[in-house]
C-alpha positions as CSV (number, residue, x, y, z in Angstrom):
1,X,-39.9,189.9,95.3
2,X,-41.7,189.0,98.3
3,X,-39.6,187.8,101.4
4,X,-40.8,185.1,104.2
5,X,-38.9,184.0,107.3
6,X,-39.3,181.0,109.0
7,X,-37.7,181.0,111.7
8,X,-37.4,179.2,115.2
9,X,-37.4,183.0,117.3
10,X,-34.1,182.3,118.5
11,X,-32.1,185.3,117.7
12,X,-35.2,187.5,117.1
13,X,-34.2,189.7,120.3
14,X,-31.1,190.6,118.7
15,X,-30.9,194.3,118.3
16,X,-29.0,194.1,115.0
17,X,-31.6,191.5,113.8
18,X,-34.6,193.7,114.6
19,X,-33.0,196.6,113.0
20,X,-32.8,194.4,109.6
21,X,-36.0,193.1,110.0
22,X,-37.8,196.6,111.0
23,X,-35.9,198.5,108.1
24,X,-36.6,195.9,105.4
25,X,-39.8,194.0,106.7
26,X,-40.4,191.3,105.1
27,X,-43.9,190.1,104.1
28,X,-44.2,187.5,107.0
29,X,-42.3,185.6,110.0
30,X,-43.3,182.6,110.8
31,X,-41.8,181.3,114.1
32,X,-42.2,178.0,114.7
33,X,-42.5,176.5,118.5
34,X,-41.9,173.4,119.8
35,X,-42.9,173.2,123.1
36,X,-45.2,175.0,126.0
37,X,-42.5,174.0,128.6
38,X,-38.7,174.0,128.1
39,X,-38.6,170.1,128.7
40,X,-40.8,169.5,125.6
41,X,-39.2,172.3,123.6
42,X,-35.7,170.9,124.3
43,X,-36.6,167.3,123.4
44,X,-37.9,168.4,120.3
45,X,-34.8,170.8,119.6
46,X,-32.0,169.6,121.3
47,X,-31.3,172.8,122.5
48,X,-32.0,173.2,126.5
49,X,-33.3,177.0,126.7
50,X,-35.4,176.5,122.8
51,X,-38.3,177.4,124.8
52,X,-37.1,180.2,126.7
53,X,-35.2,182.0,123.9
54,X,-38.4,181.6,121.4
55,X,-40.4,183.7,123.8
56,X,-38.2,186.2,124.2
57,X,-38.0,186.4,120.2
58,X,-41.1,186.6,119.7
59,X,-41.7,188.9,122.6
60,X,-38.7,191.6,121.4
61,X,-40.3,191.3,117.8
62,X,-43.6,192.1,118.5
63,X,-42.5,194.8,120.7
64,X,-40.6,196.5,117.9
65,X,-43.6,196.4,115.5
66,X,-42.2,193.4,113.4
67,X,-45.3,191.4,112.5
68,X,-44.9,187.7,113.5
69,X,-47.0,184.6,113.4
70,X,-47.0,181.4,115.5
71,X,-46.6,178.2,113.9
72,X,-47.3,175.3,116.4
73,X,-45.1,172.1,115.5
74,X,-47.6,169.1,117.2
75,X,-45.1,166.5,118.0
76,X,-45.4,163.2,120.4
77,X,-43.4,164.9,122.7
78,X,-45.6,168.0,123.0
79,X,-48.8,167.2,121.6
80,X,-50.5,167.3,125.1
81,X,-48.9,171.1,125.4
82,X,-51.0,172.7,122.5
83,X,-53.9,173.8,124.3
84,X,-50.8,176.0,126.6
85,X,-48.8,176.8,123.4
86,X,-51.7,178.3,121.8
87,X,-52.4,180.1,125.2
88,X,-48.8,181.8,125.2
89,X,-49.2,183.3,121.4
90,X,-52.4,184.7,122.8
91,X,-50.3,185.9,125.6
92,X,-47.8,187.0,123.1
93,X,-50.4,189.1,120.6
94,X,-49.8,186.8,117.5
95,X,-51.3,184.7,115.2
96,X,-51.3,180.8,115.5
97,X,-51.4,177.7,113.3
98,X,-50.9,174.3,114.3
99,X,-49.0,172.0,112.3
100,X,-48.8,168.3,112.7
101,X,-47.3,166.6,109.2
102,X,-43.6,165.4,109.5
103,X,-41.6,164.8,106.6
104,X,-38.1,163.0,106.6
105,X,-35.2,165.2,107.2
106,X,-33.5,167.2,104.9
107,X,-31.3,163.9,104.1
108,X,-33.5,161.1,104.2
109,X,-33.1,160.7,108.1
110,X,-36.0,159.2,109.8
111,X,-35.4,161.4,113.0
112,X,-38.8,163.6,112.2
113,X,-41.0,160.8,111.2
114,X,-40.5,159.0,114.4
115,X,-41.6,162.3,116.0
116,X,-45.1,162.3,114.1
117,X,-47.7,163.0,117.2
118,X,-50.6,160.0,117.3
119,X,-53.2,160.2,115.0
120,X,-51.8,162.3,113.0
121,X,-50.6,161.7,109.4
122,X,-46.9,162.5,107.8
123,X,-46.8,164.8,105.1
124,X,-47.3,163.1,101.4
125,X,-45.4,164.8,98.6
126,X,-46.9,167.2,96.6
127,X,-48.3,166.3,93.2
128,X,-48.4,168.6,90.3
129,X,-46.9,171.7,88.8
130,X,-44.7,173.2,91.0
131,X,-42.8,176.8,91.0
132,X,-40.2,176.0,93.0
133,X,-36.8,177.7,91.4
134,X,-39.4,179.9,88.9
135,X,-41.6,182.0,90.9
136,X,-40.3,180.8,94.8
137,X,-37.1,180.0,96.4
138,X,-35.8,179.0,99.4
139,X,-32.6,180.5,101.1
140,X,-30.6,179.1,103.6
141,X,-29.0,180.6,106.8
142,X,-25.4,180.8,104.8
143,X,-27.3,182.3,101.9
144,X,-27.1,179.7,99.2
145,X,-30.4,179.3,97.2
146,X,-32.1,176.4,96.6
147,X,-35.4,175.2,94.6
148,X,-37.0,174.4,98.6
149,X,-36.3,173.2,101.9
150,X,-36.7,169.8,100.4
151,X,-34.2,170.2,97.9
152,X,-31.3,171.2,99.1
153,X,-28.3,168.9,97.7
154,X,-27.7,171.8,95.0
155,X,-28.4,175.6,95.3
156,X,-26.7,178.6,94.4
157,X,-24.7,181.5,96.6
158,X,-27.0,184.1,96.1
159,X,-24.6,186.3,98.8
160,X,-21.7,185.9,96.9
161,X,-23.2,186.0,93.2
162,X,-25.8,188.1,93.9
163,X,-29.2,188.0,91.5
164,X,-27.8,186.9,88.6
165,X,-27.7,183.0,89.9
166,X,-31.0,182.8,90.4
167,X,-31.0,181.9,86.3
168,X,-29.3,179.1,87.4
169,X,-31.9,177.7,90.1
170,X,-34.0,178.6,86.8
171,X,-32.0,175.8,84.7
172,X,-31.7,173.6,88.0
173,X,-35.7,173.7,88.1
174,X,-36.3,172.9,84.7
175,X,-33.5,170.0,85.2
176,X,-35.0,168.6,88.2
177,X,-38.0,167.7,86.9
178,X,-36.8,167.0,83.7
179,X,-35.4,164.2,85.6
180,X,-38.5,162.6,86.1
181,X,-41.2,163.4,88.8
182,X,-42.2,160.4,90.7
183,X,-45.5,157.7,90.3
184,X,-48.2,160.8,89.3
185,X,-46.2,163.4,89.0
186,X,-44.9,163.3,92.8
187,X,-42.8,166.1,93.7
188,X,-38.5,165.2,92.6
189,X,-37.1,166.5,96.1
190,X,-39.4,164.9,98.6
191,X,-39.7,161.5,96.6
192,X,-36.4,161.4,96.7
193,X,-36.2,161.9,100.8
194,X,-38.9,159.2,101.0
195,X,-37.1,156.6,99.1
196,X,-34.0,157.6,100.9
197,X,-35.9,156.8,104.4
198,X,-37.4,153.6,103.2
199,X,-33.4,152.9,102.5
200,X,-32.7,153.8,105.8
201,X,-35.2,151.8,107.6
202,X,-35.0,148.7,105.3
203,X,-31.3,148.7,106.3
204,X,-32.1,149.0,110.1
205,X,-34.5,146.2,109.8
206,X,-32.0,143.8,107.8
207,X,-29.2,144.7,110.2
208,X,-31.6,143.9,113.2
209,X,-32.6,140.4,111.6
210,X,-28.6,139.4,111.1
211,X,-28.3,136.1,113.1
């Protein structure tokens, strides 16, 4: 099984998380950053020292031989800070993608689309087979196992029932898109957040027009 971390660098200075990570490497860390200066970074976030604690993440992994990549999150808020973001992974030693399509949150929410920097496009769901649940997983910070990030209203607690639930996600899989994929075979999980947004916003919009 391969392993991949994504991960926003916050606690990657942690000794006991750079022991785990340097005594079972995993195949890559992707970190993502949101923000050259800690006012972008904490208007993306929400958090006031994102910025500040990334760096010193990513600074402590590299340092402990942990290979790490940069993934640059292009927001409105920070889009005029990529030319210094990519600057401070150079500074940093690591590699560096930029990455502009938003999605809706994890619940419909329309919080990251209305982040989506200018002239930039939102990401479309995928079309087409899909080994989500088969061949890849995703795994949450309290362990539980779902098909993907998108689809996370069901998993399994892969901590507490160790390998053996992944047969589960399996049957989950084959049931999810058993349900039905969307118009041309549009990925389950994110048709499902985009309809849940266009809910959301048509119910703003009619609340708004109340007389």
């Amino acid at each position: 099984m391969s392993l991949r971390v994504s991960t926003n660098g916050s606690l990657l200075s942690r000794p006991a998380v750079l022991e785990l990570l340097t005594g079972r490497p995993p195949v890559e860390i992707t970190v993502s950053v949101y923000g050259a200066s800690r006012a972008a970074a904490a208007a993306v976030t929400g958090h006031p020292q994102a910025q500040e604690l990334t760096e010193r993440g990513v600074r402590a992994a590299v340092a402990a031989g942990v290979a790490v990549a940069v993934r640059i999150v292009v927001t409105a808020v920070n889009a005029g800070e990529v030319v210094l973001m990519r600057e401070a992974a150079r500074t940093w030693g690591v590699p560096v993608t930029v990455y502009t399509q938003m999605s809706p949150g994890l619940h419909g929410d329309t919080a990251p689309l209305d982040l989506q920097a200018p002239g930039t496009h939102g990401r479309s769901p995928m079309r087409g087979a899909c080994d989500a649940g088969t061949a890849s997983l995703h795994v949450d910070p309290a362990g539980r196992a779902h098909l993907c990030k998108a689809a996370r209203s069901q998993g399994v607690d892969l901590v507490g029932r160790g390998a053996g639930a992944l047969e589960e996600l399996r049957a989950l899989a084959a049931w999810t898109w058993a349900g039905g994929a969307g118009p041309g075979g549009l990925c389950p999980p994110m048709s499902a957040l985009y309809r849940a947004e266009a809910s959301a916003s048509a119910g703003m919009a009619a609340e708004r027009n109340k007389p």
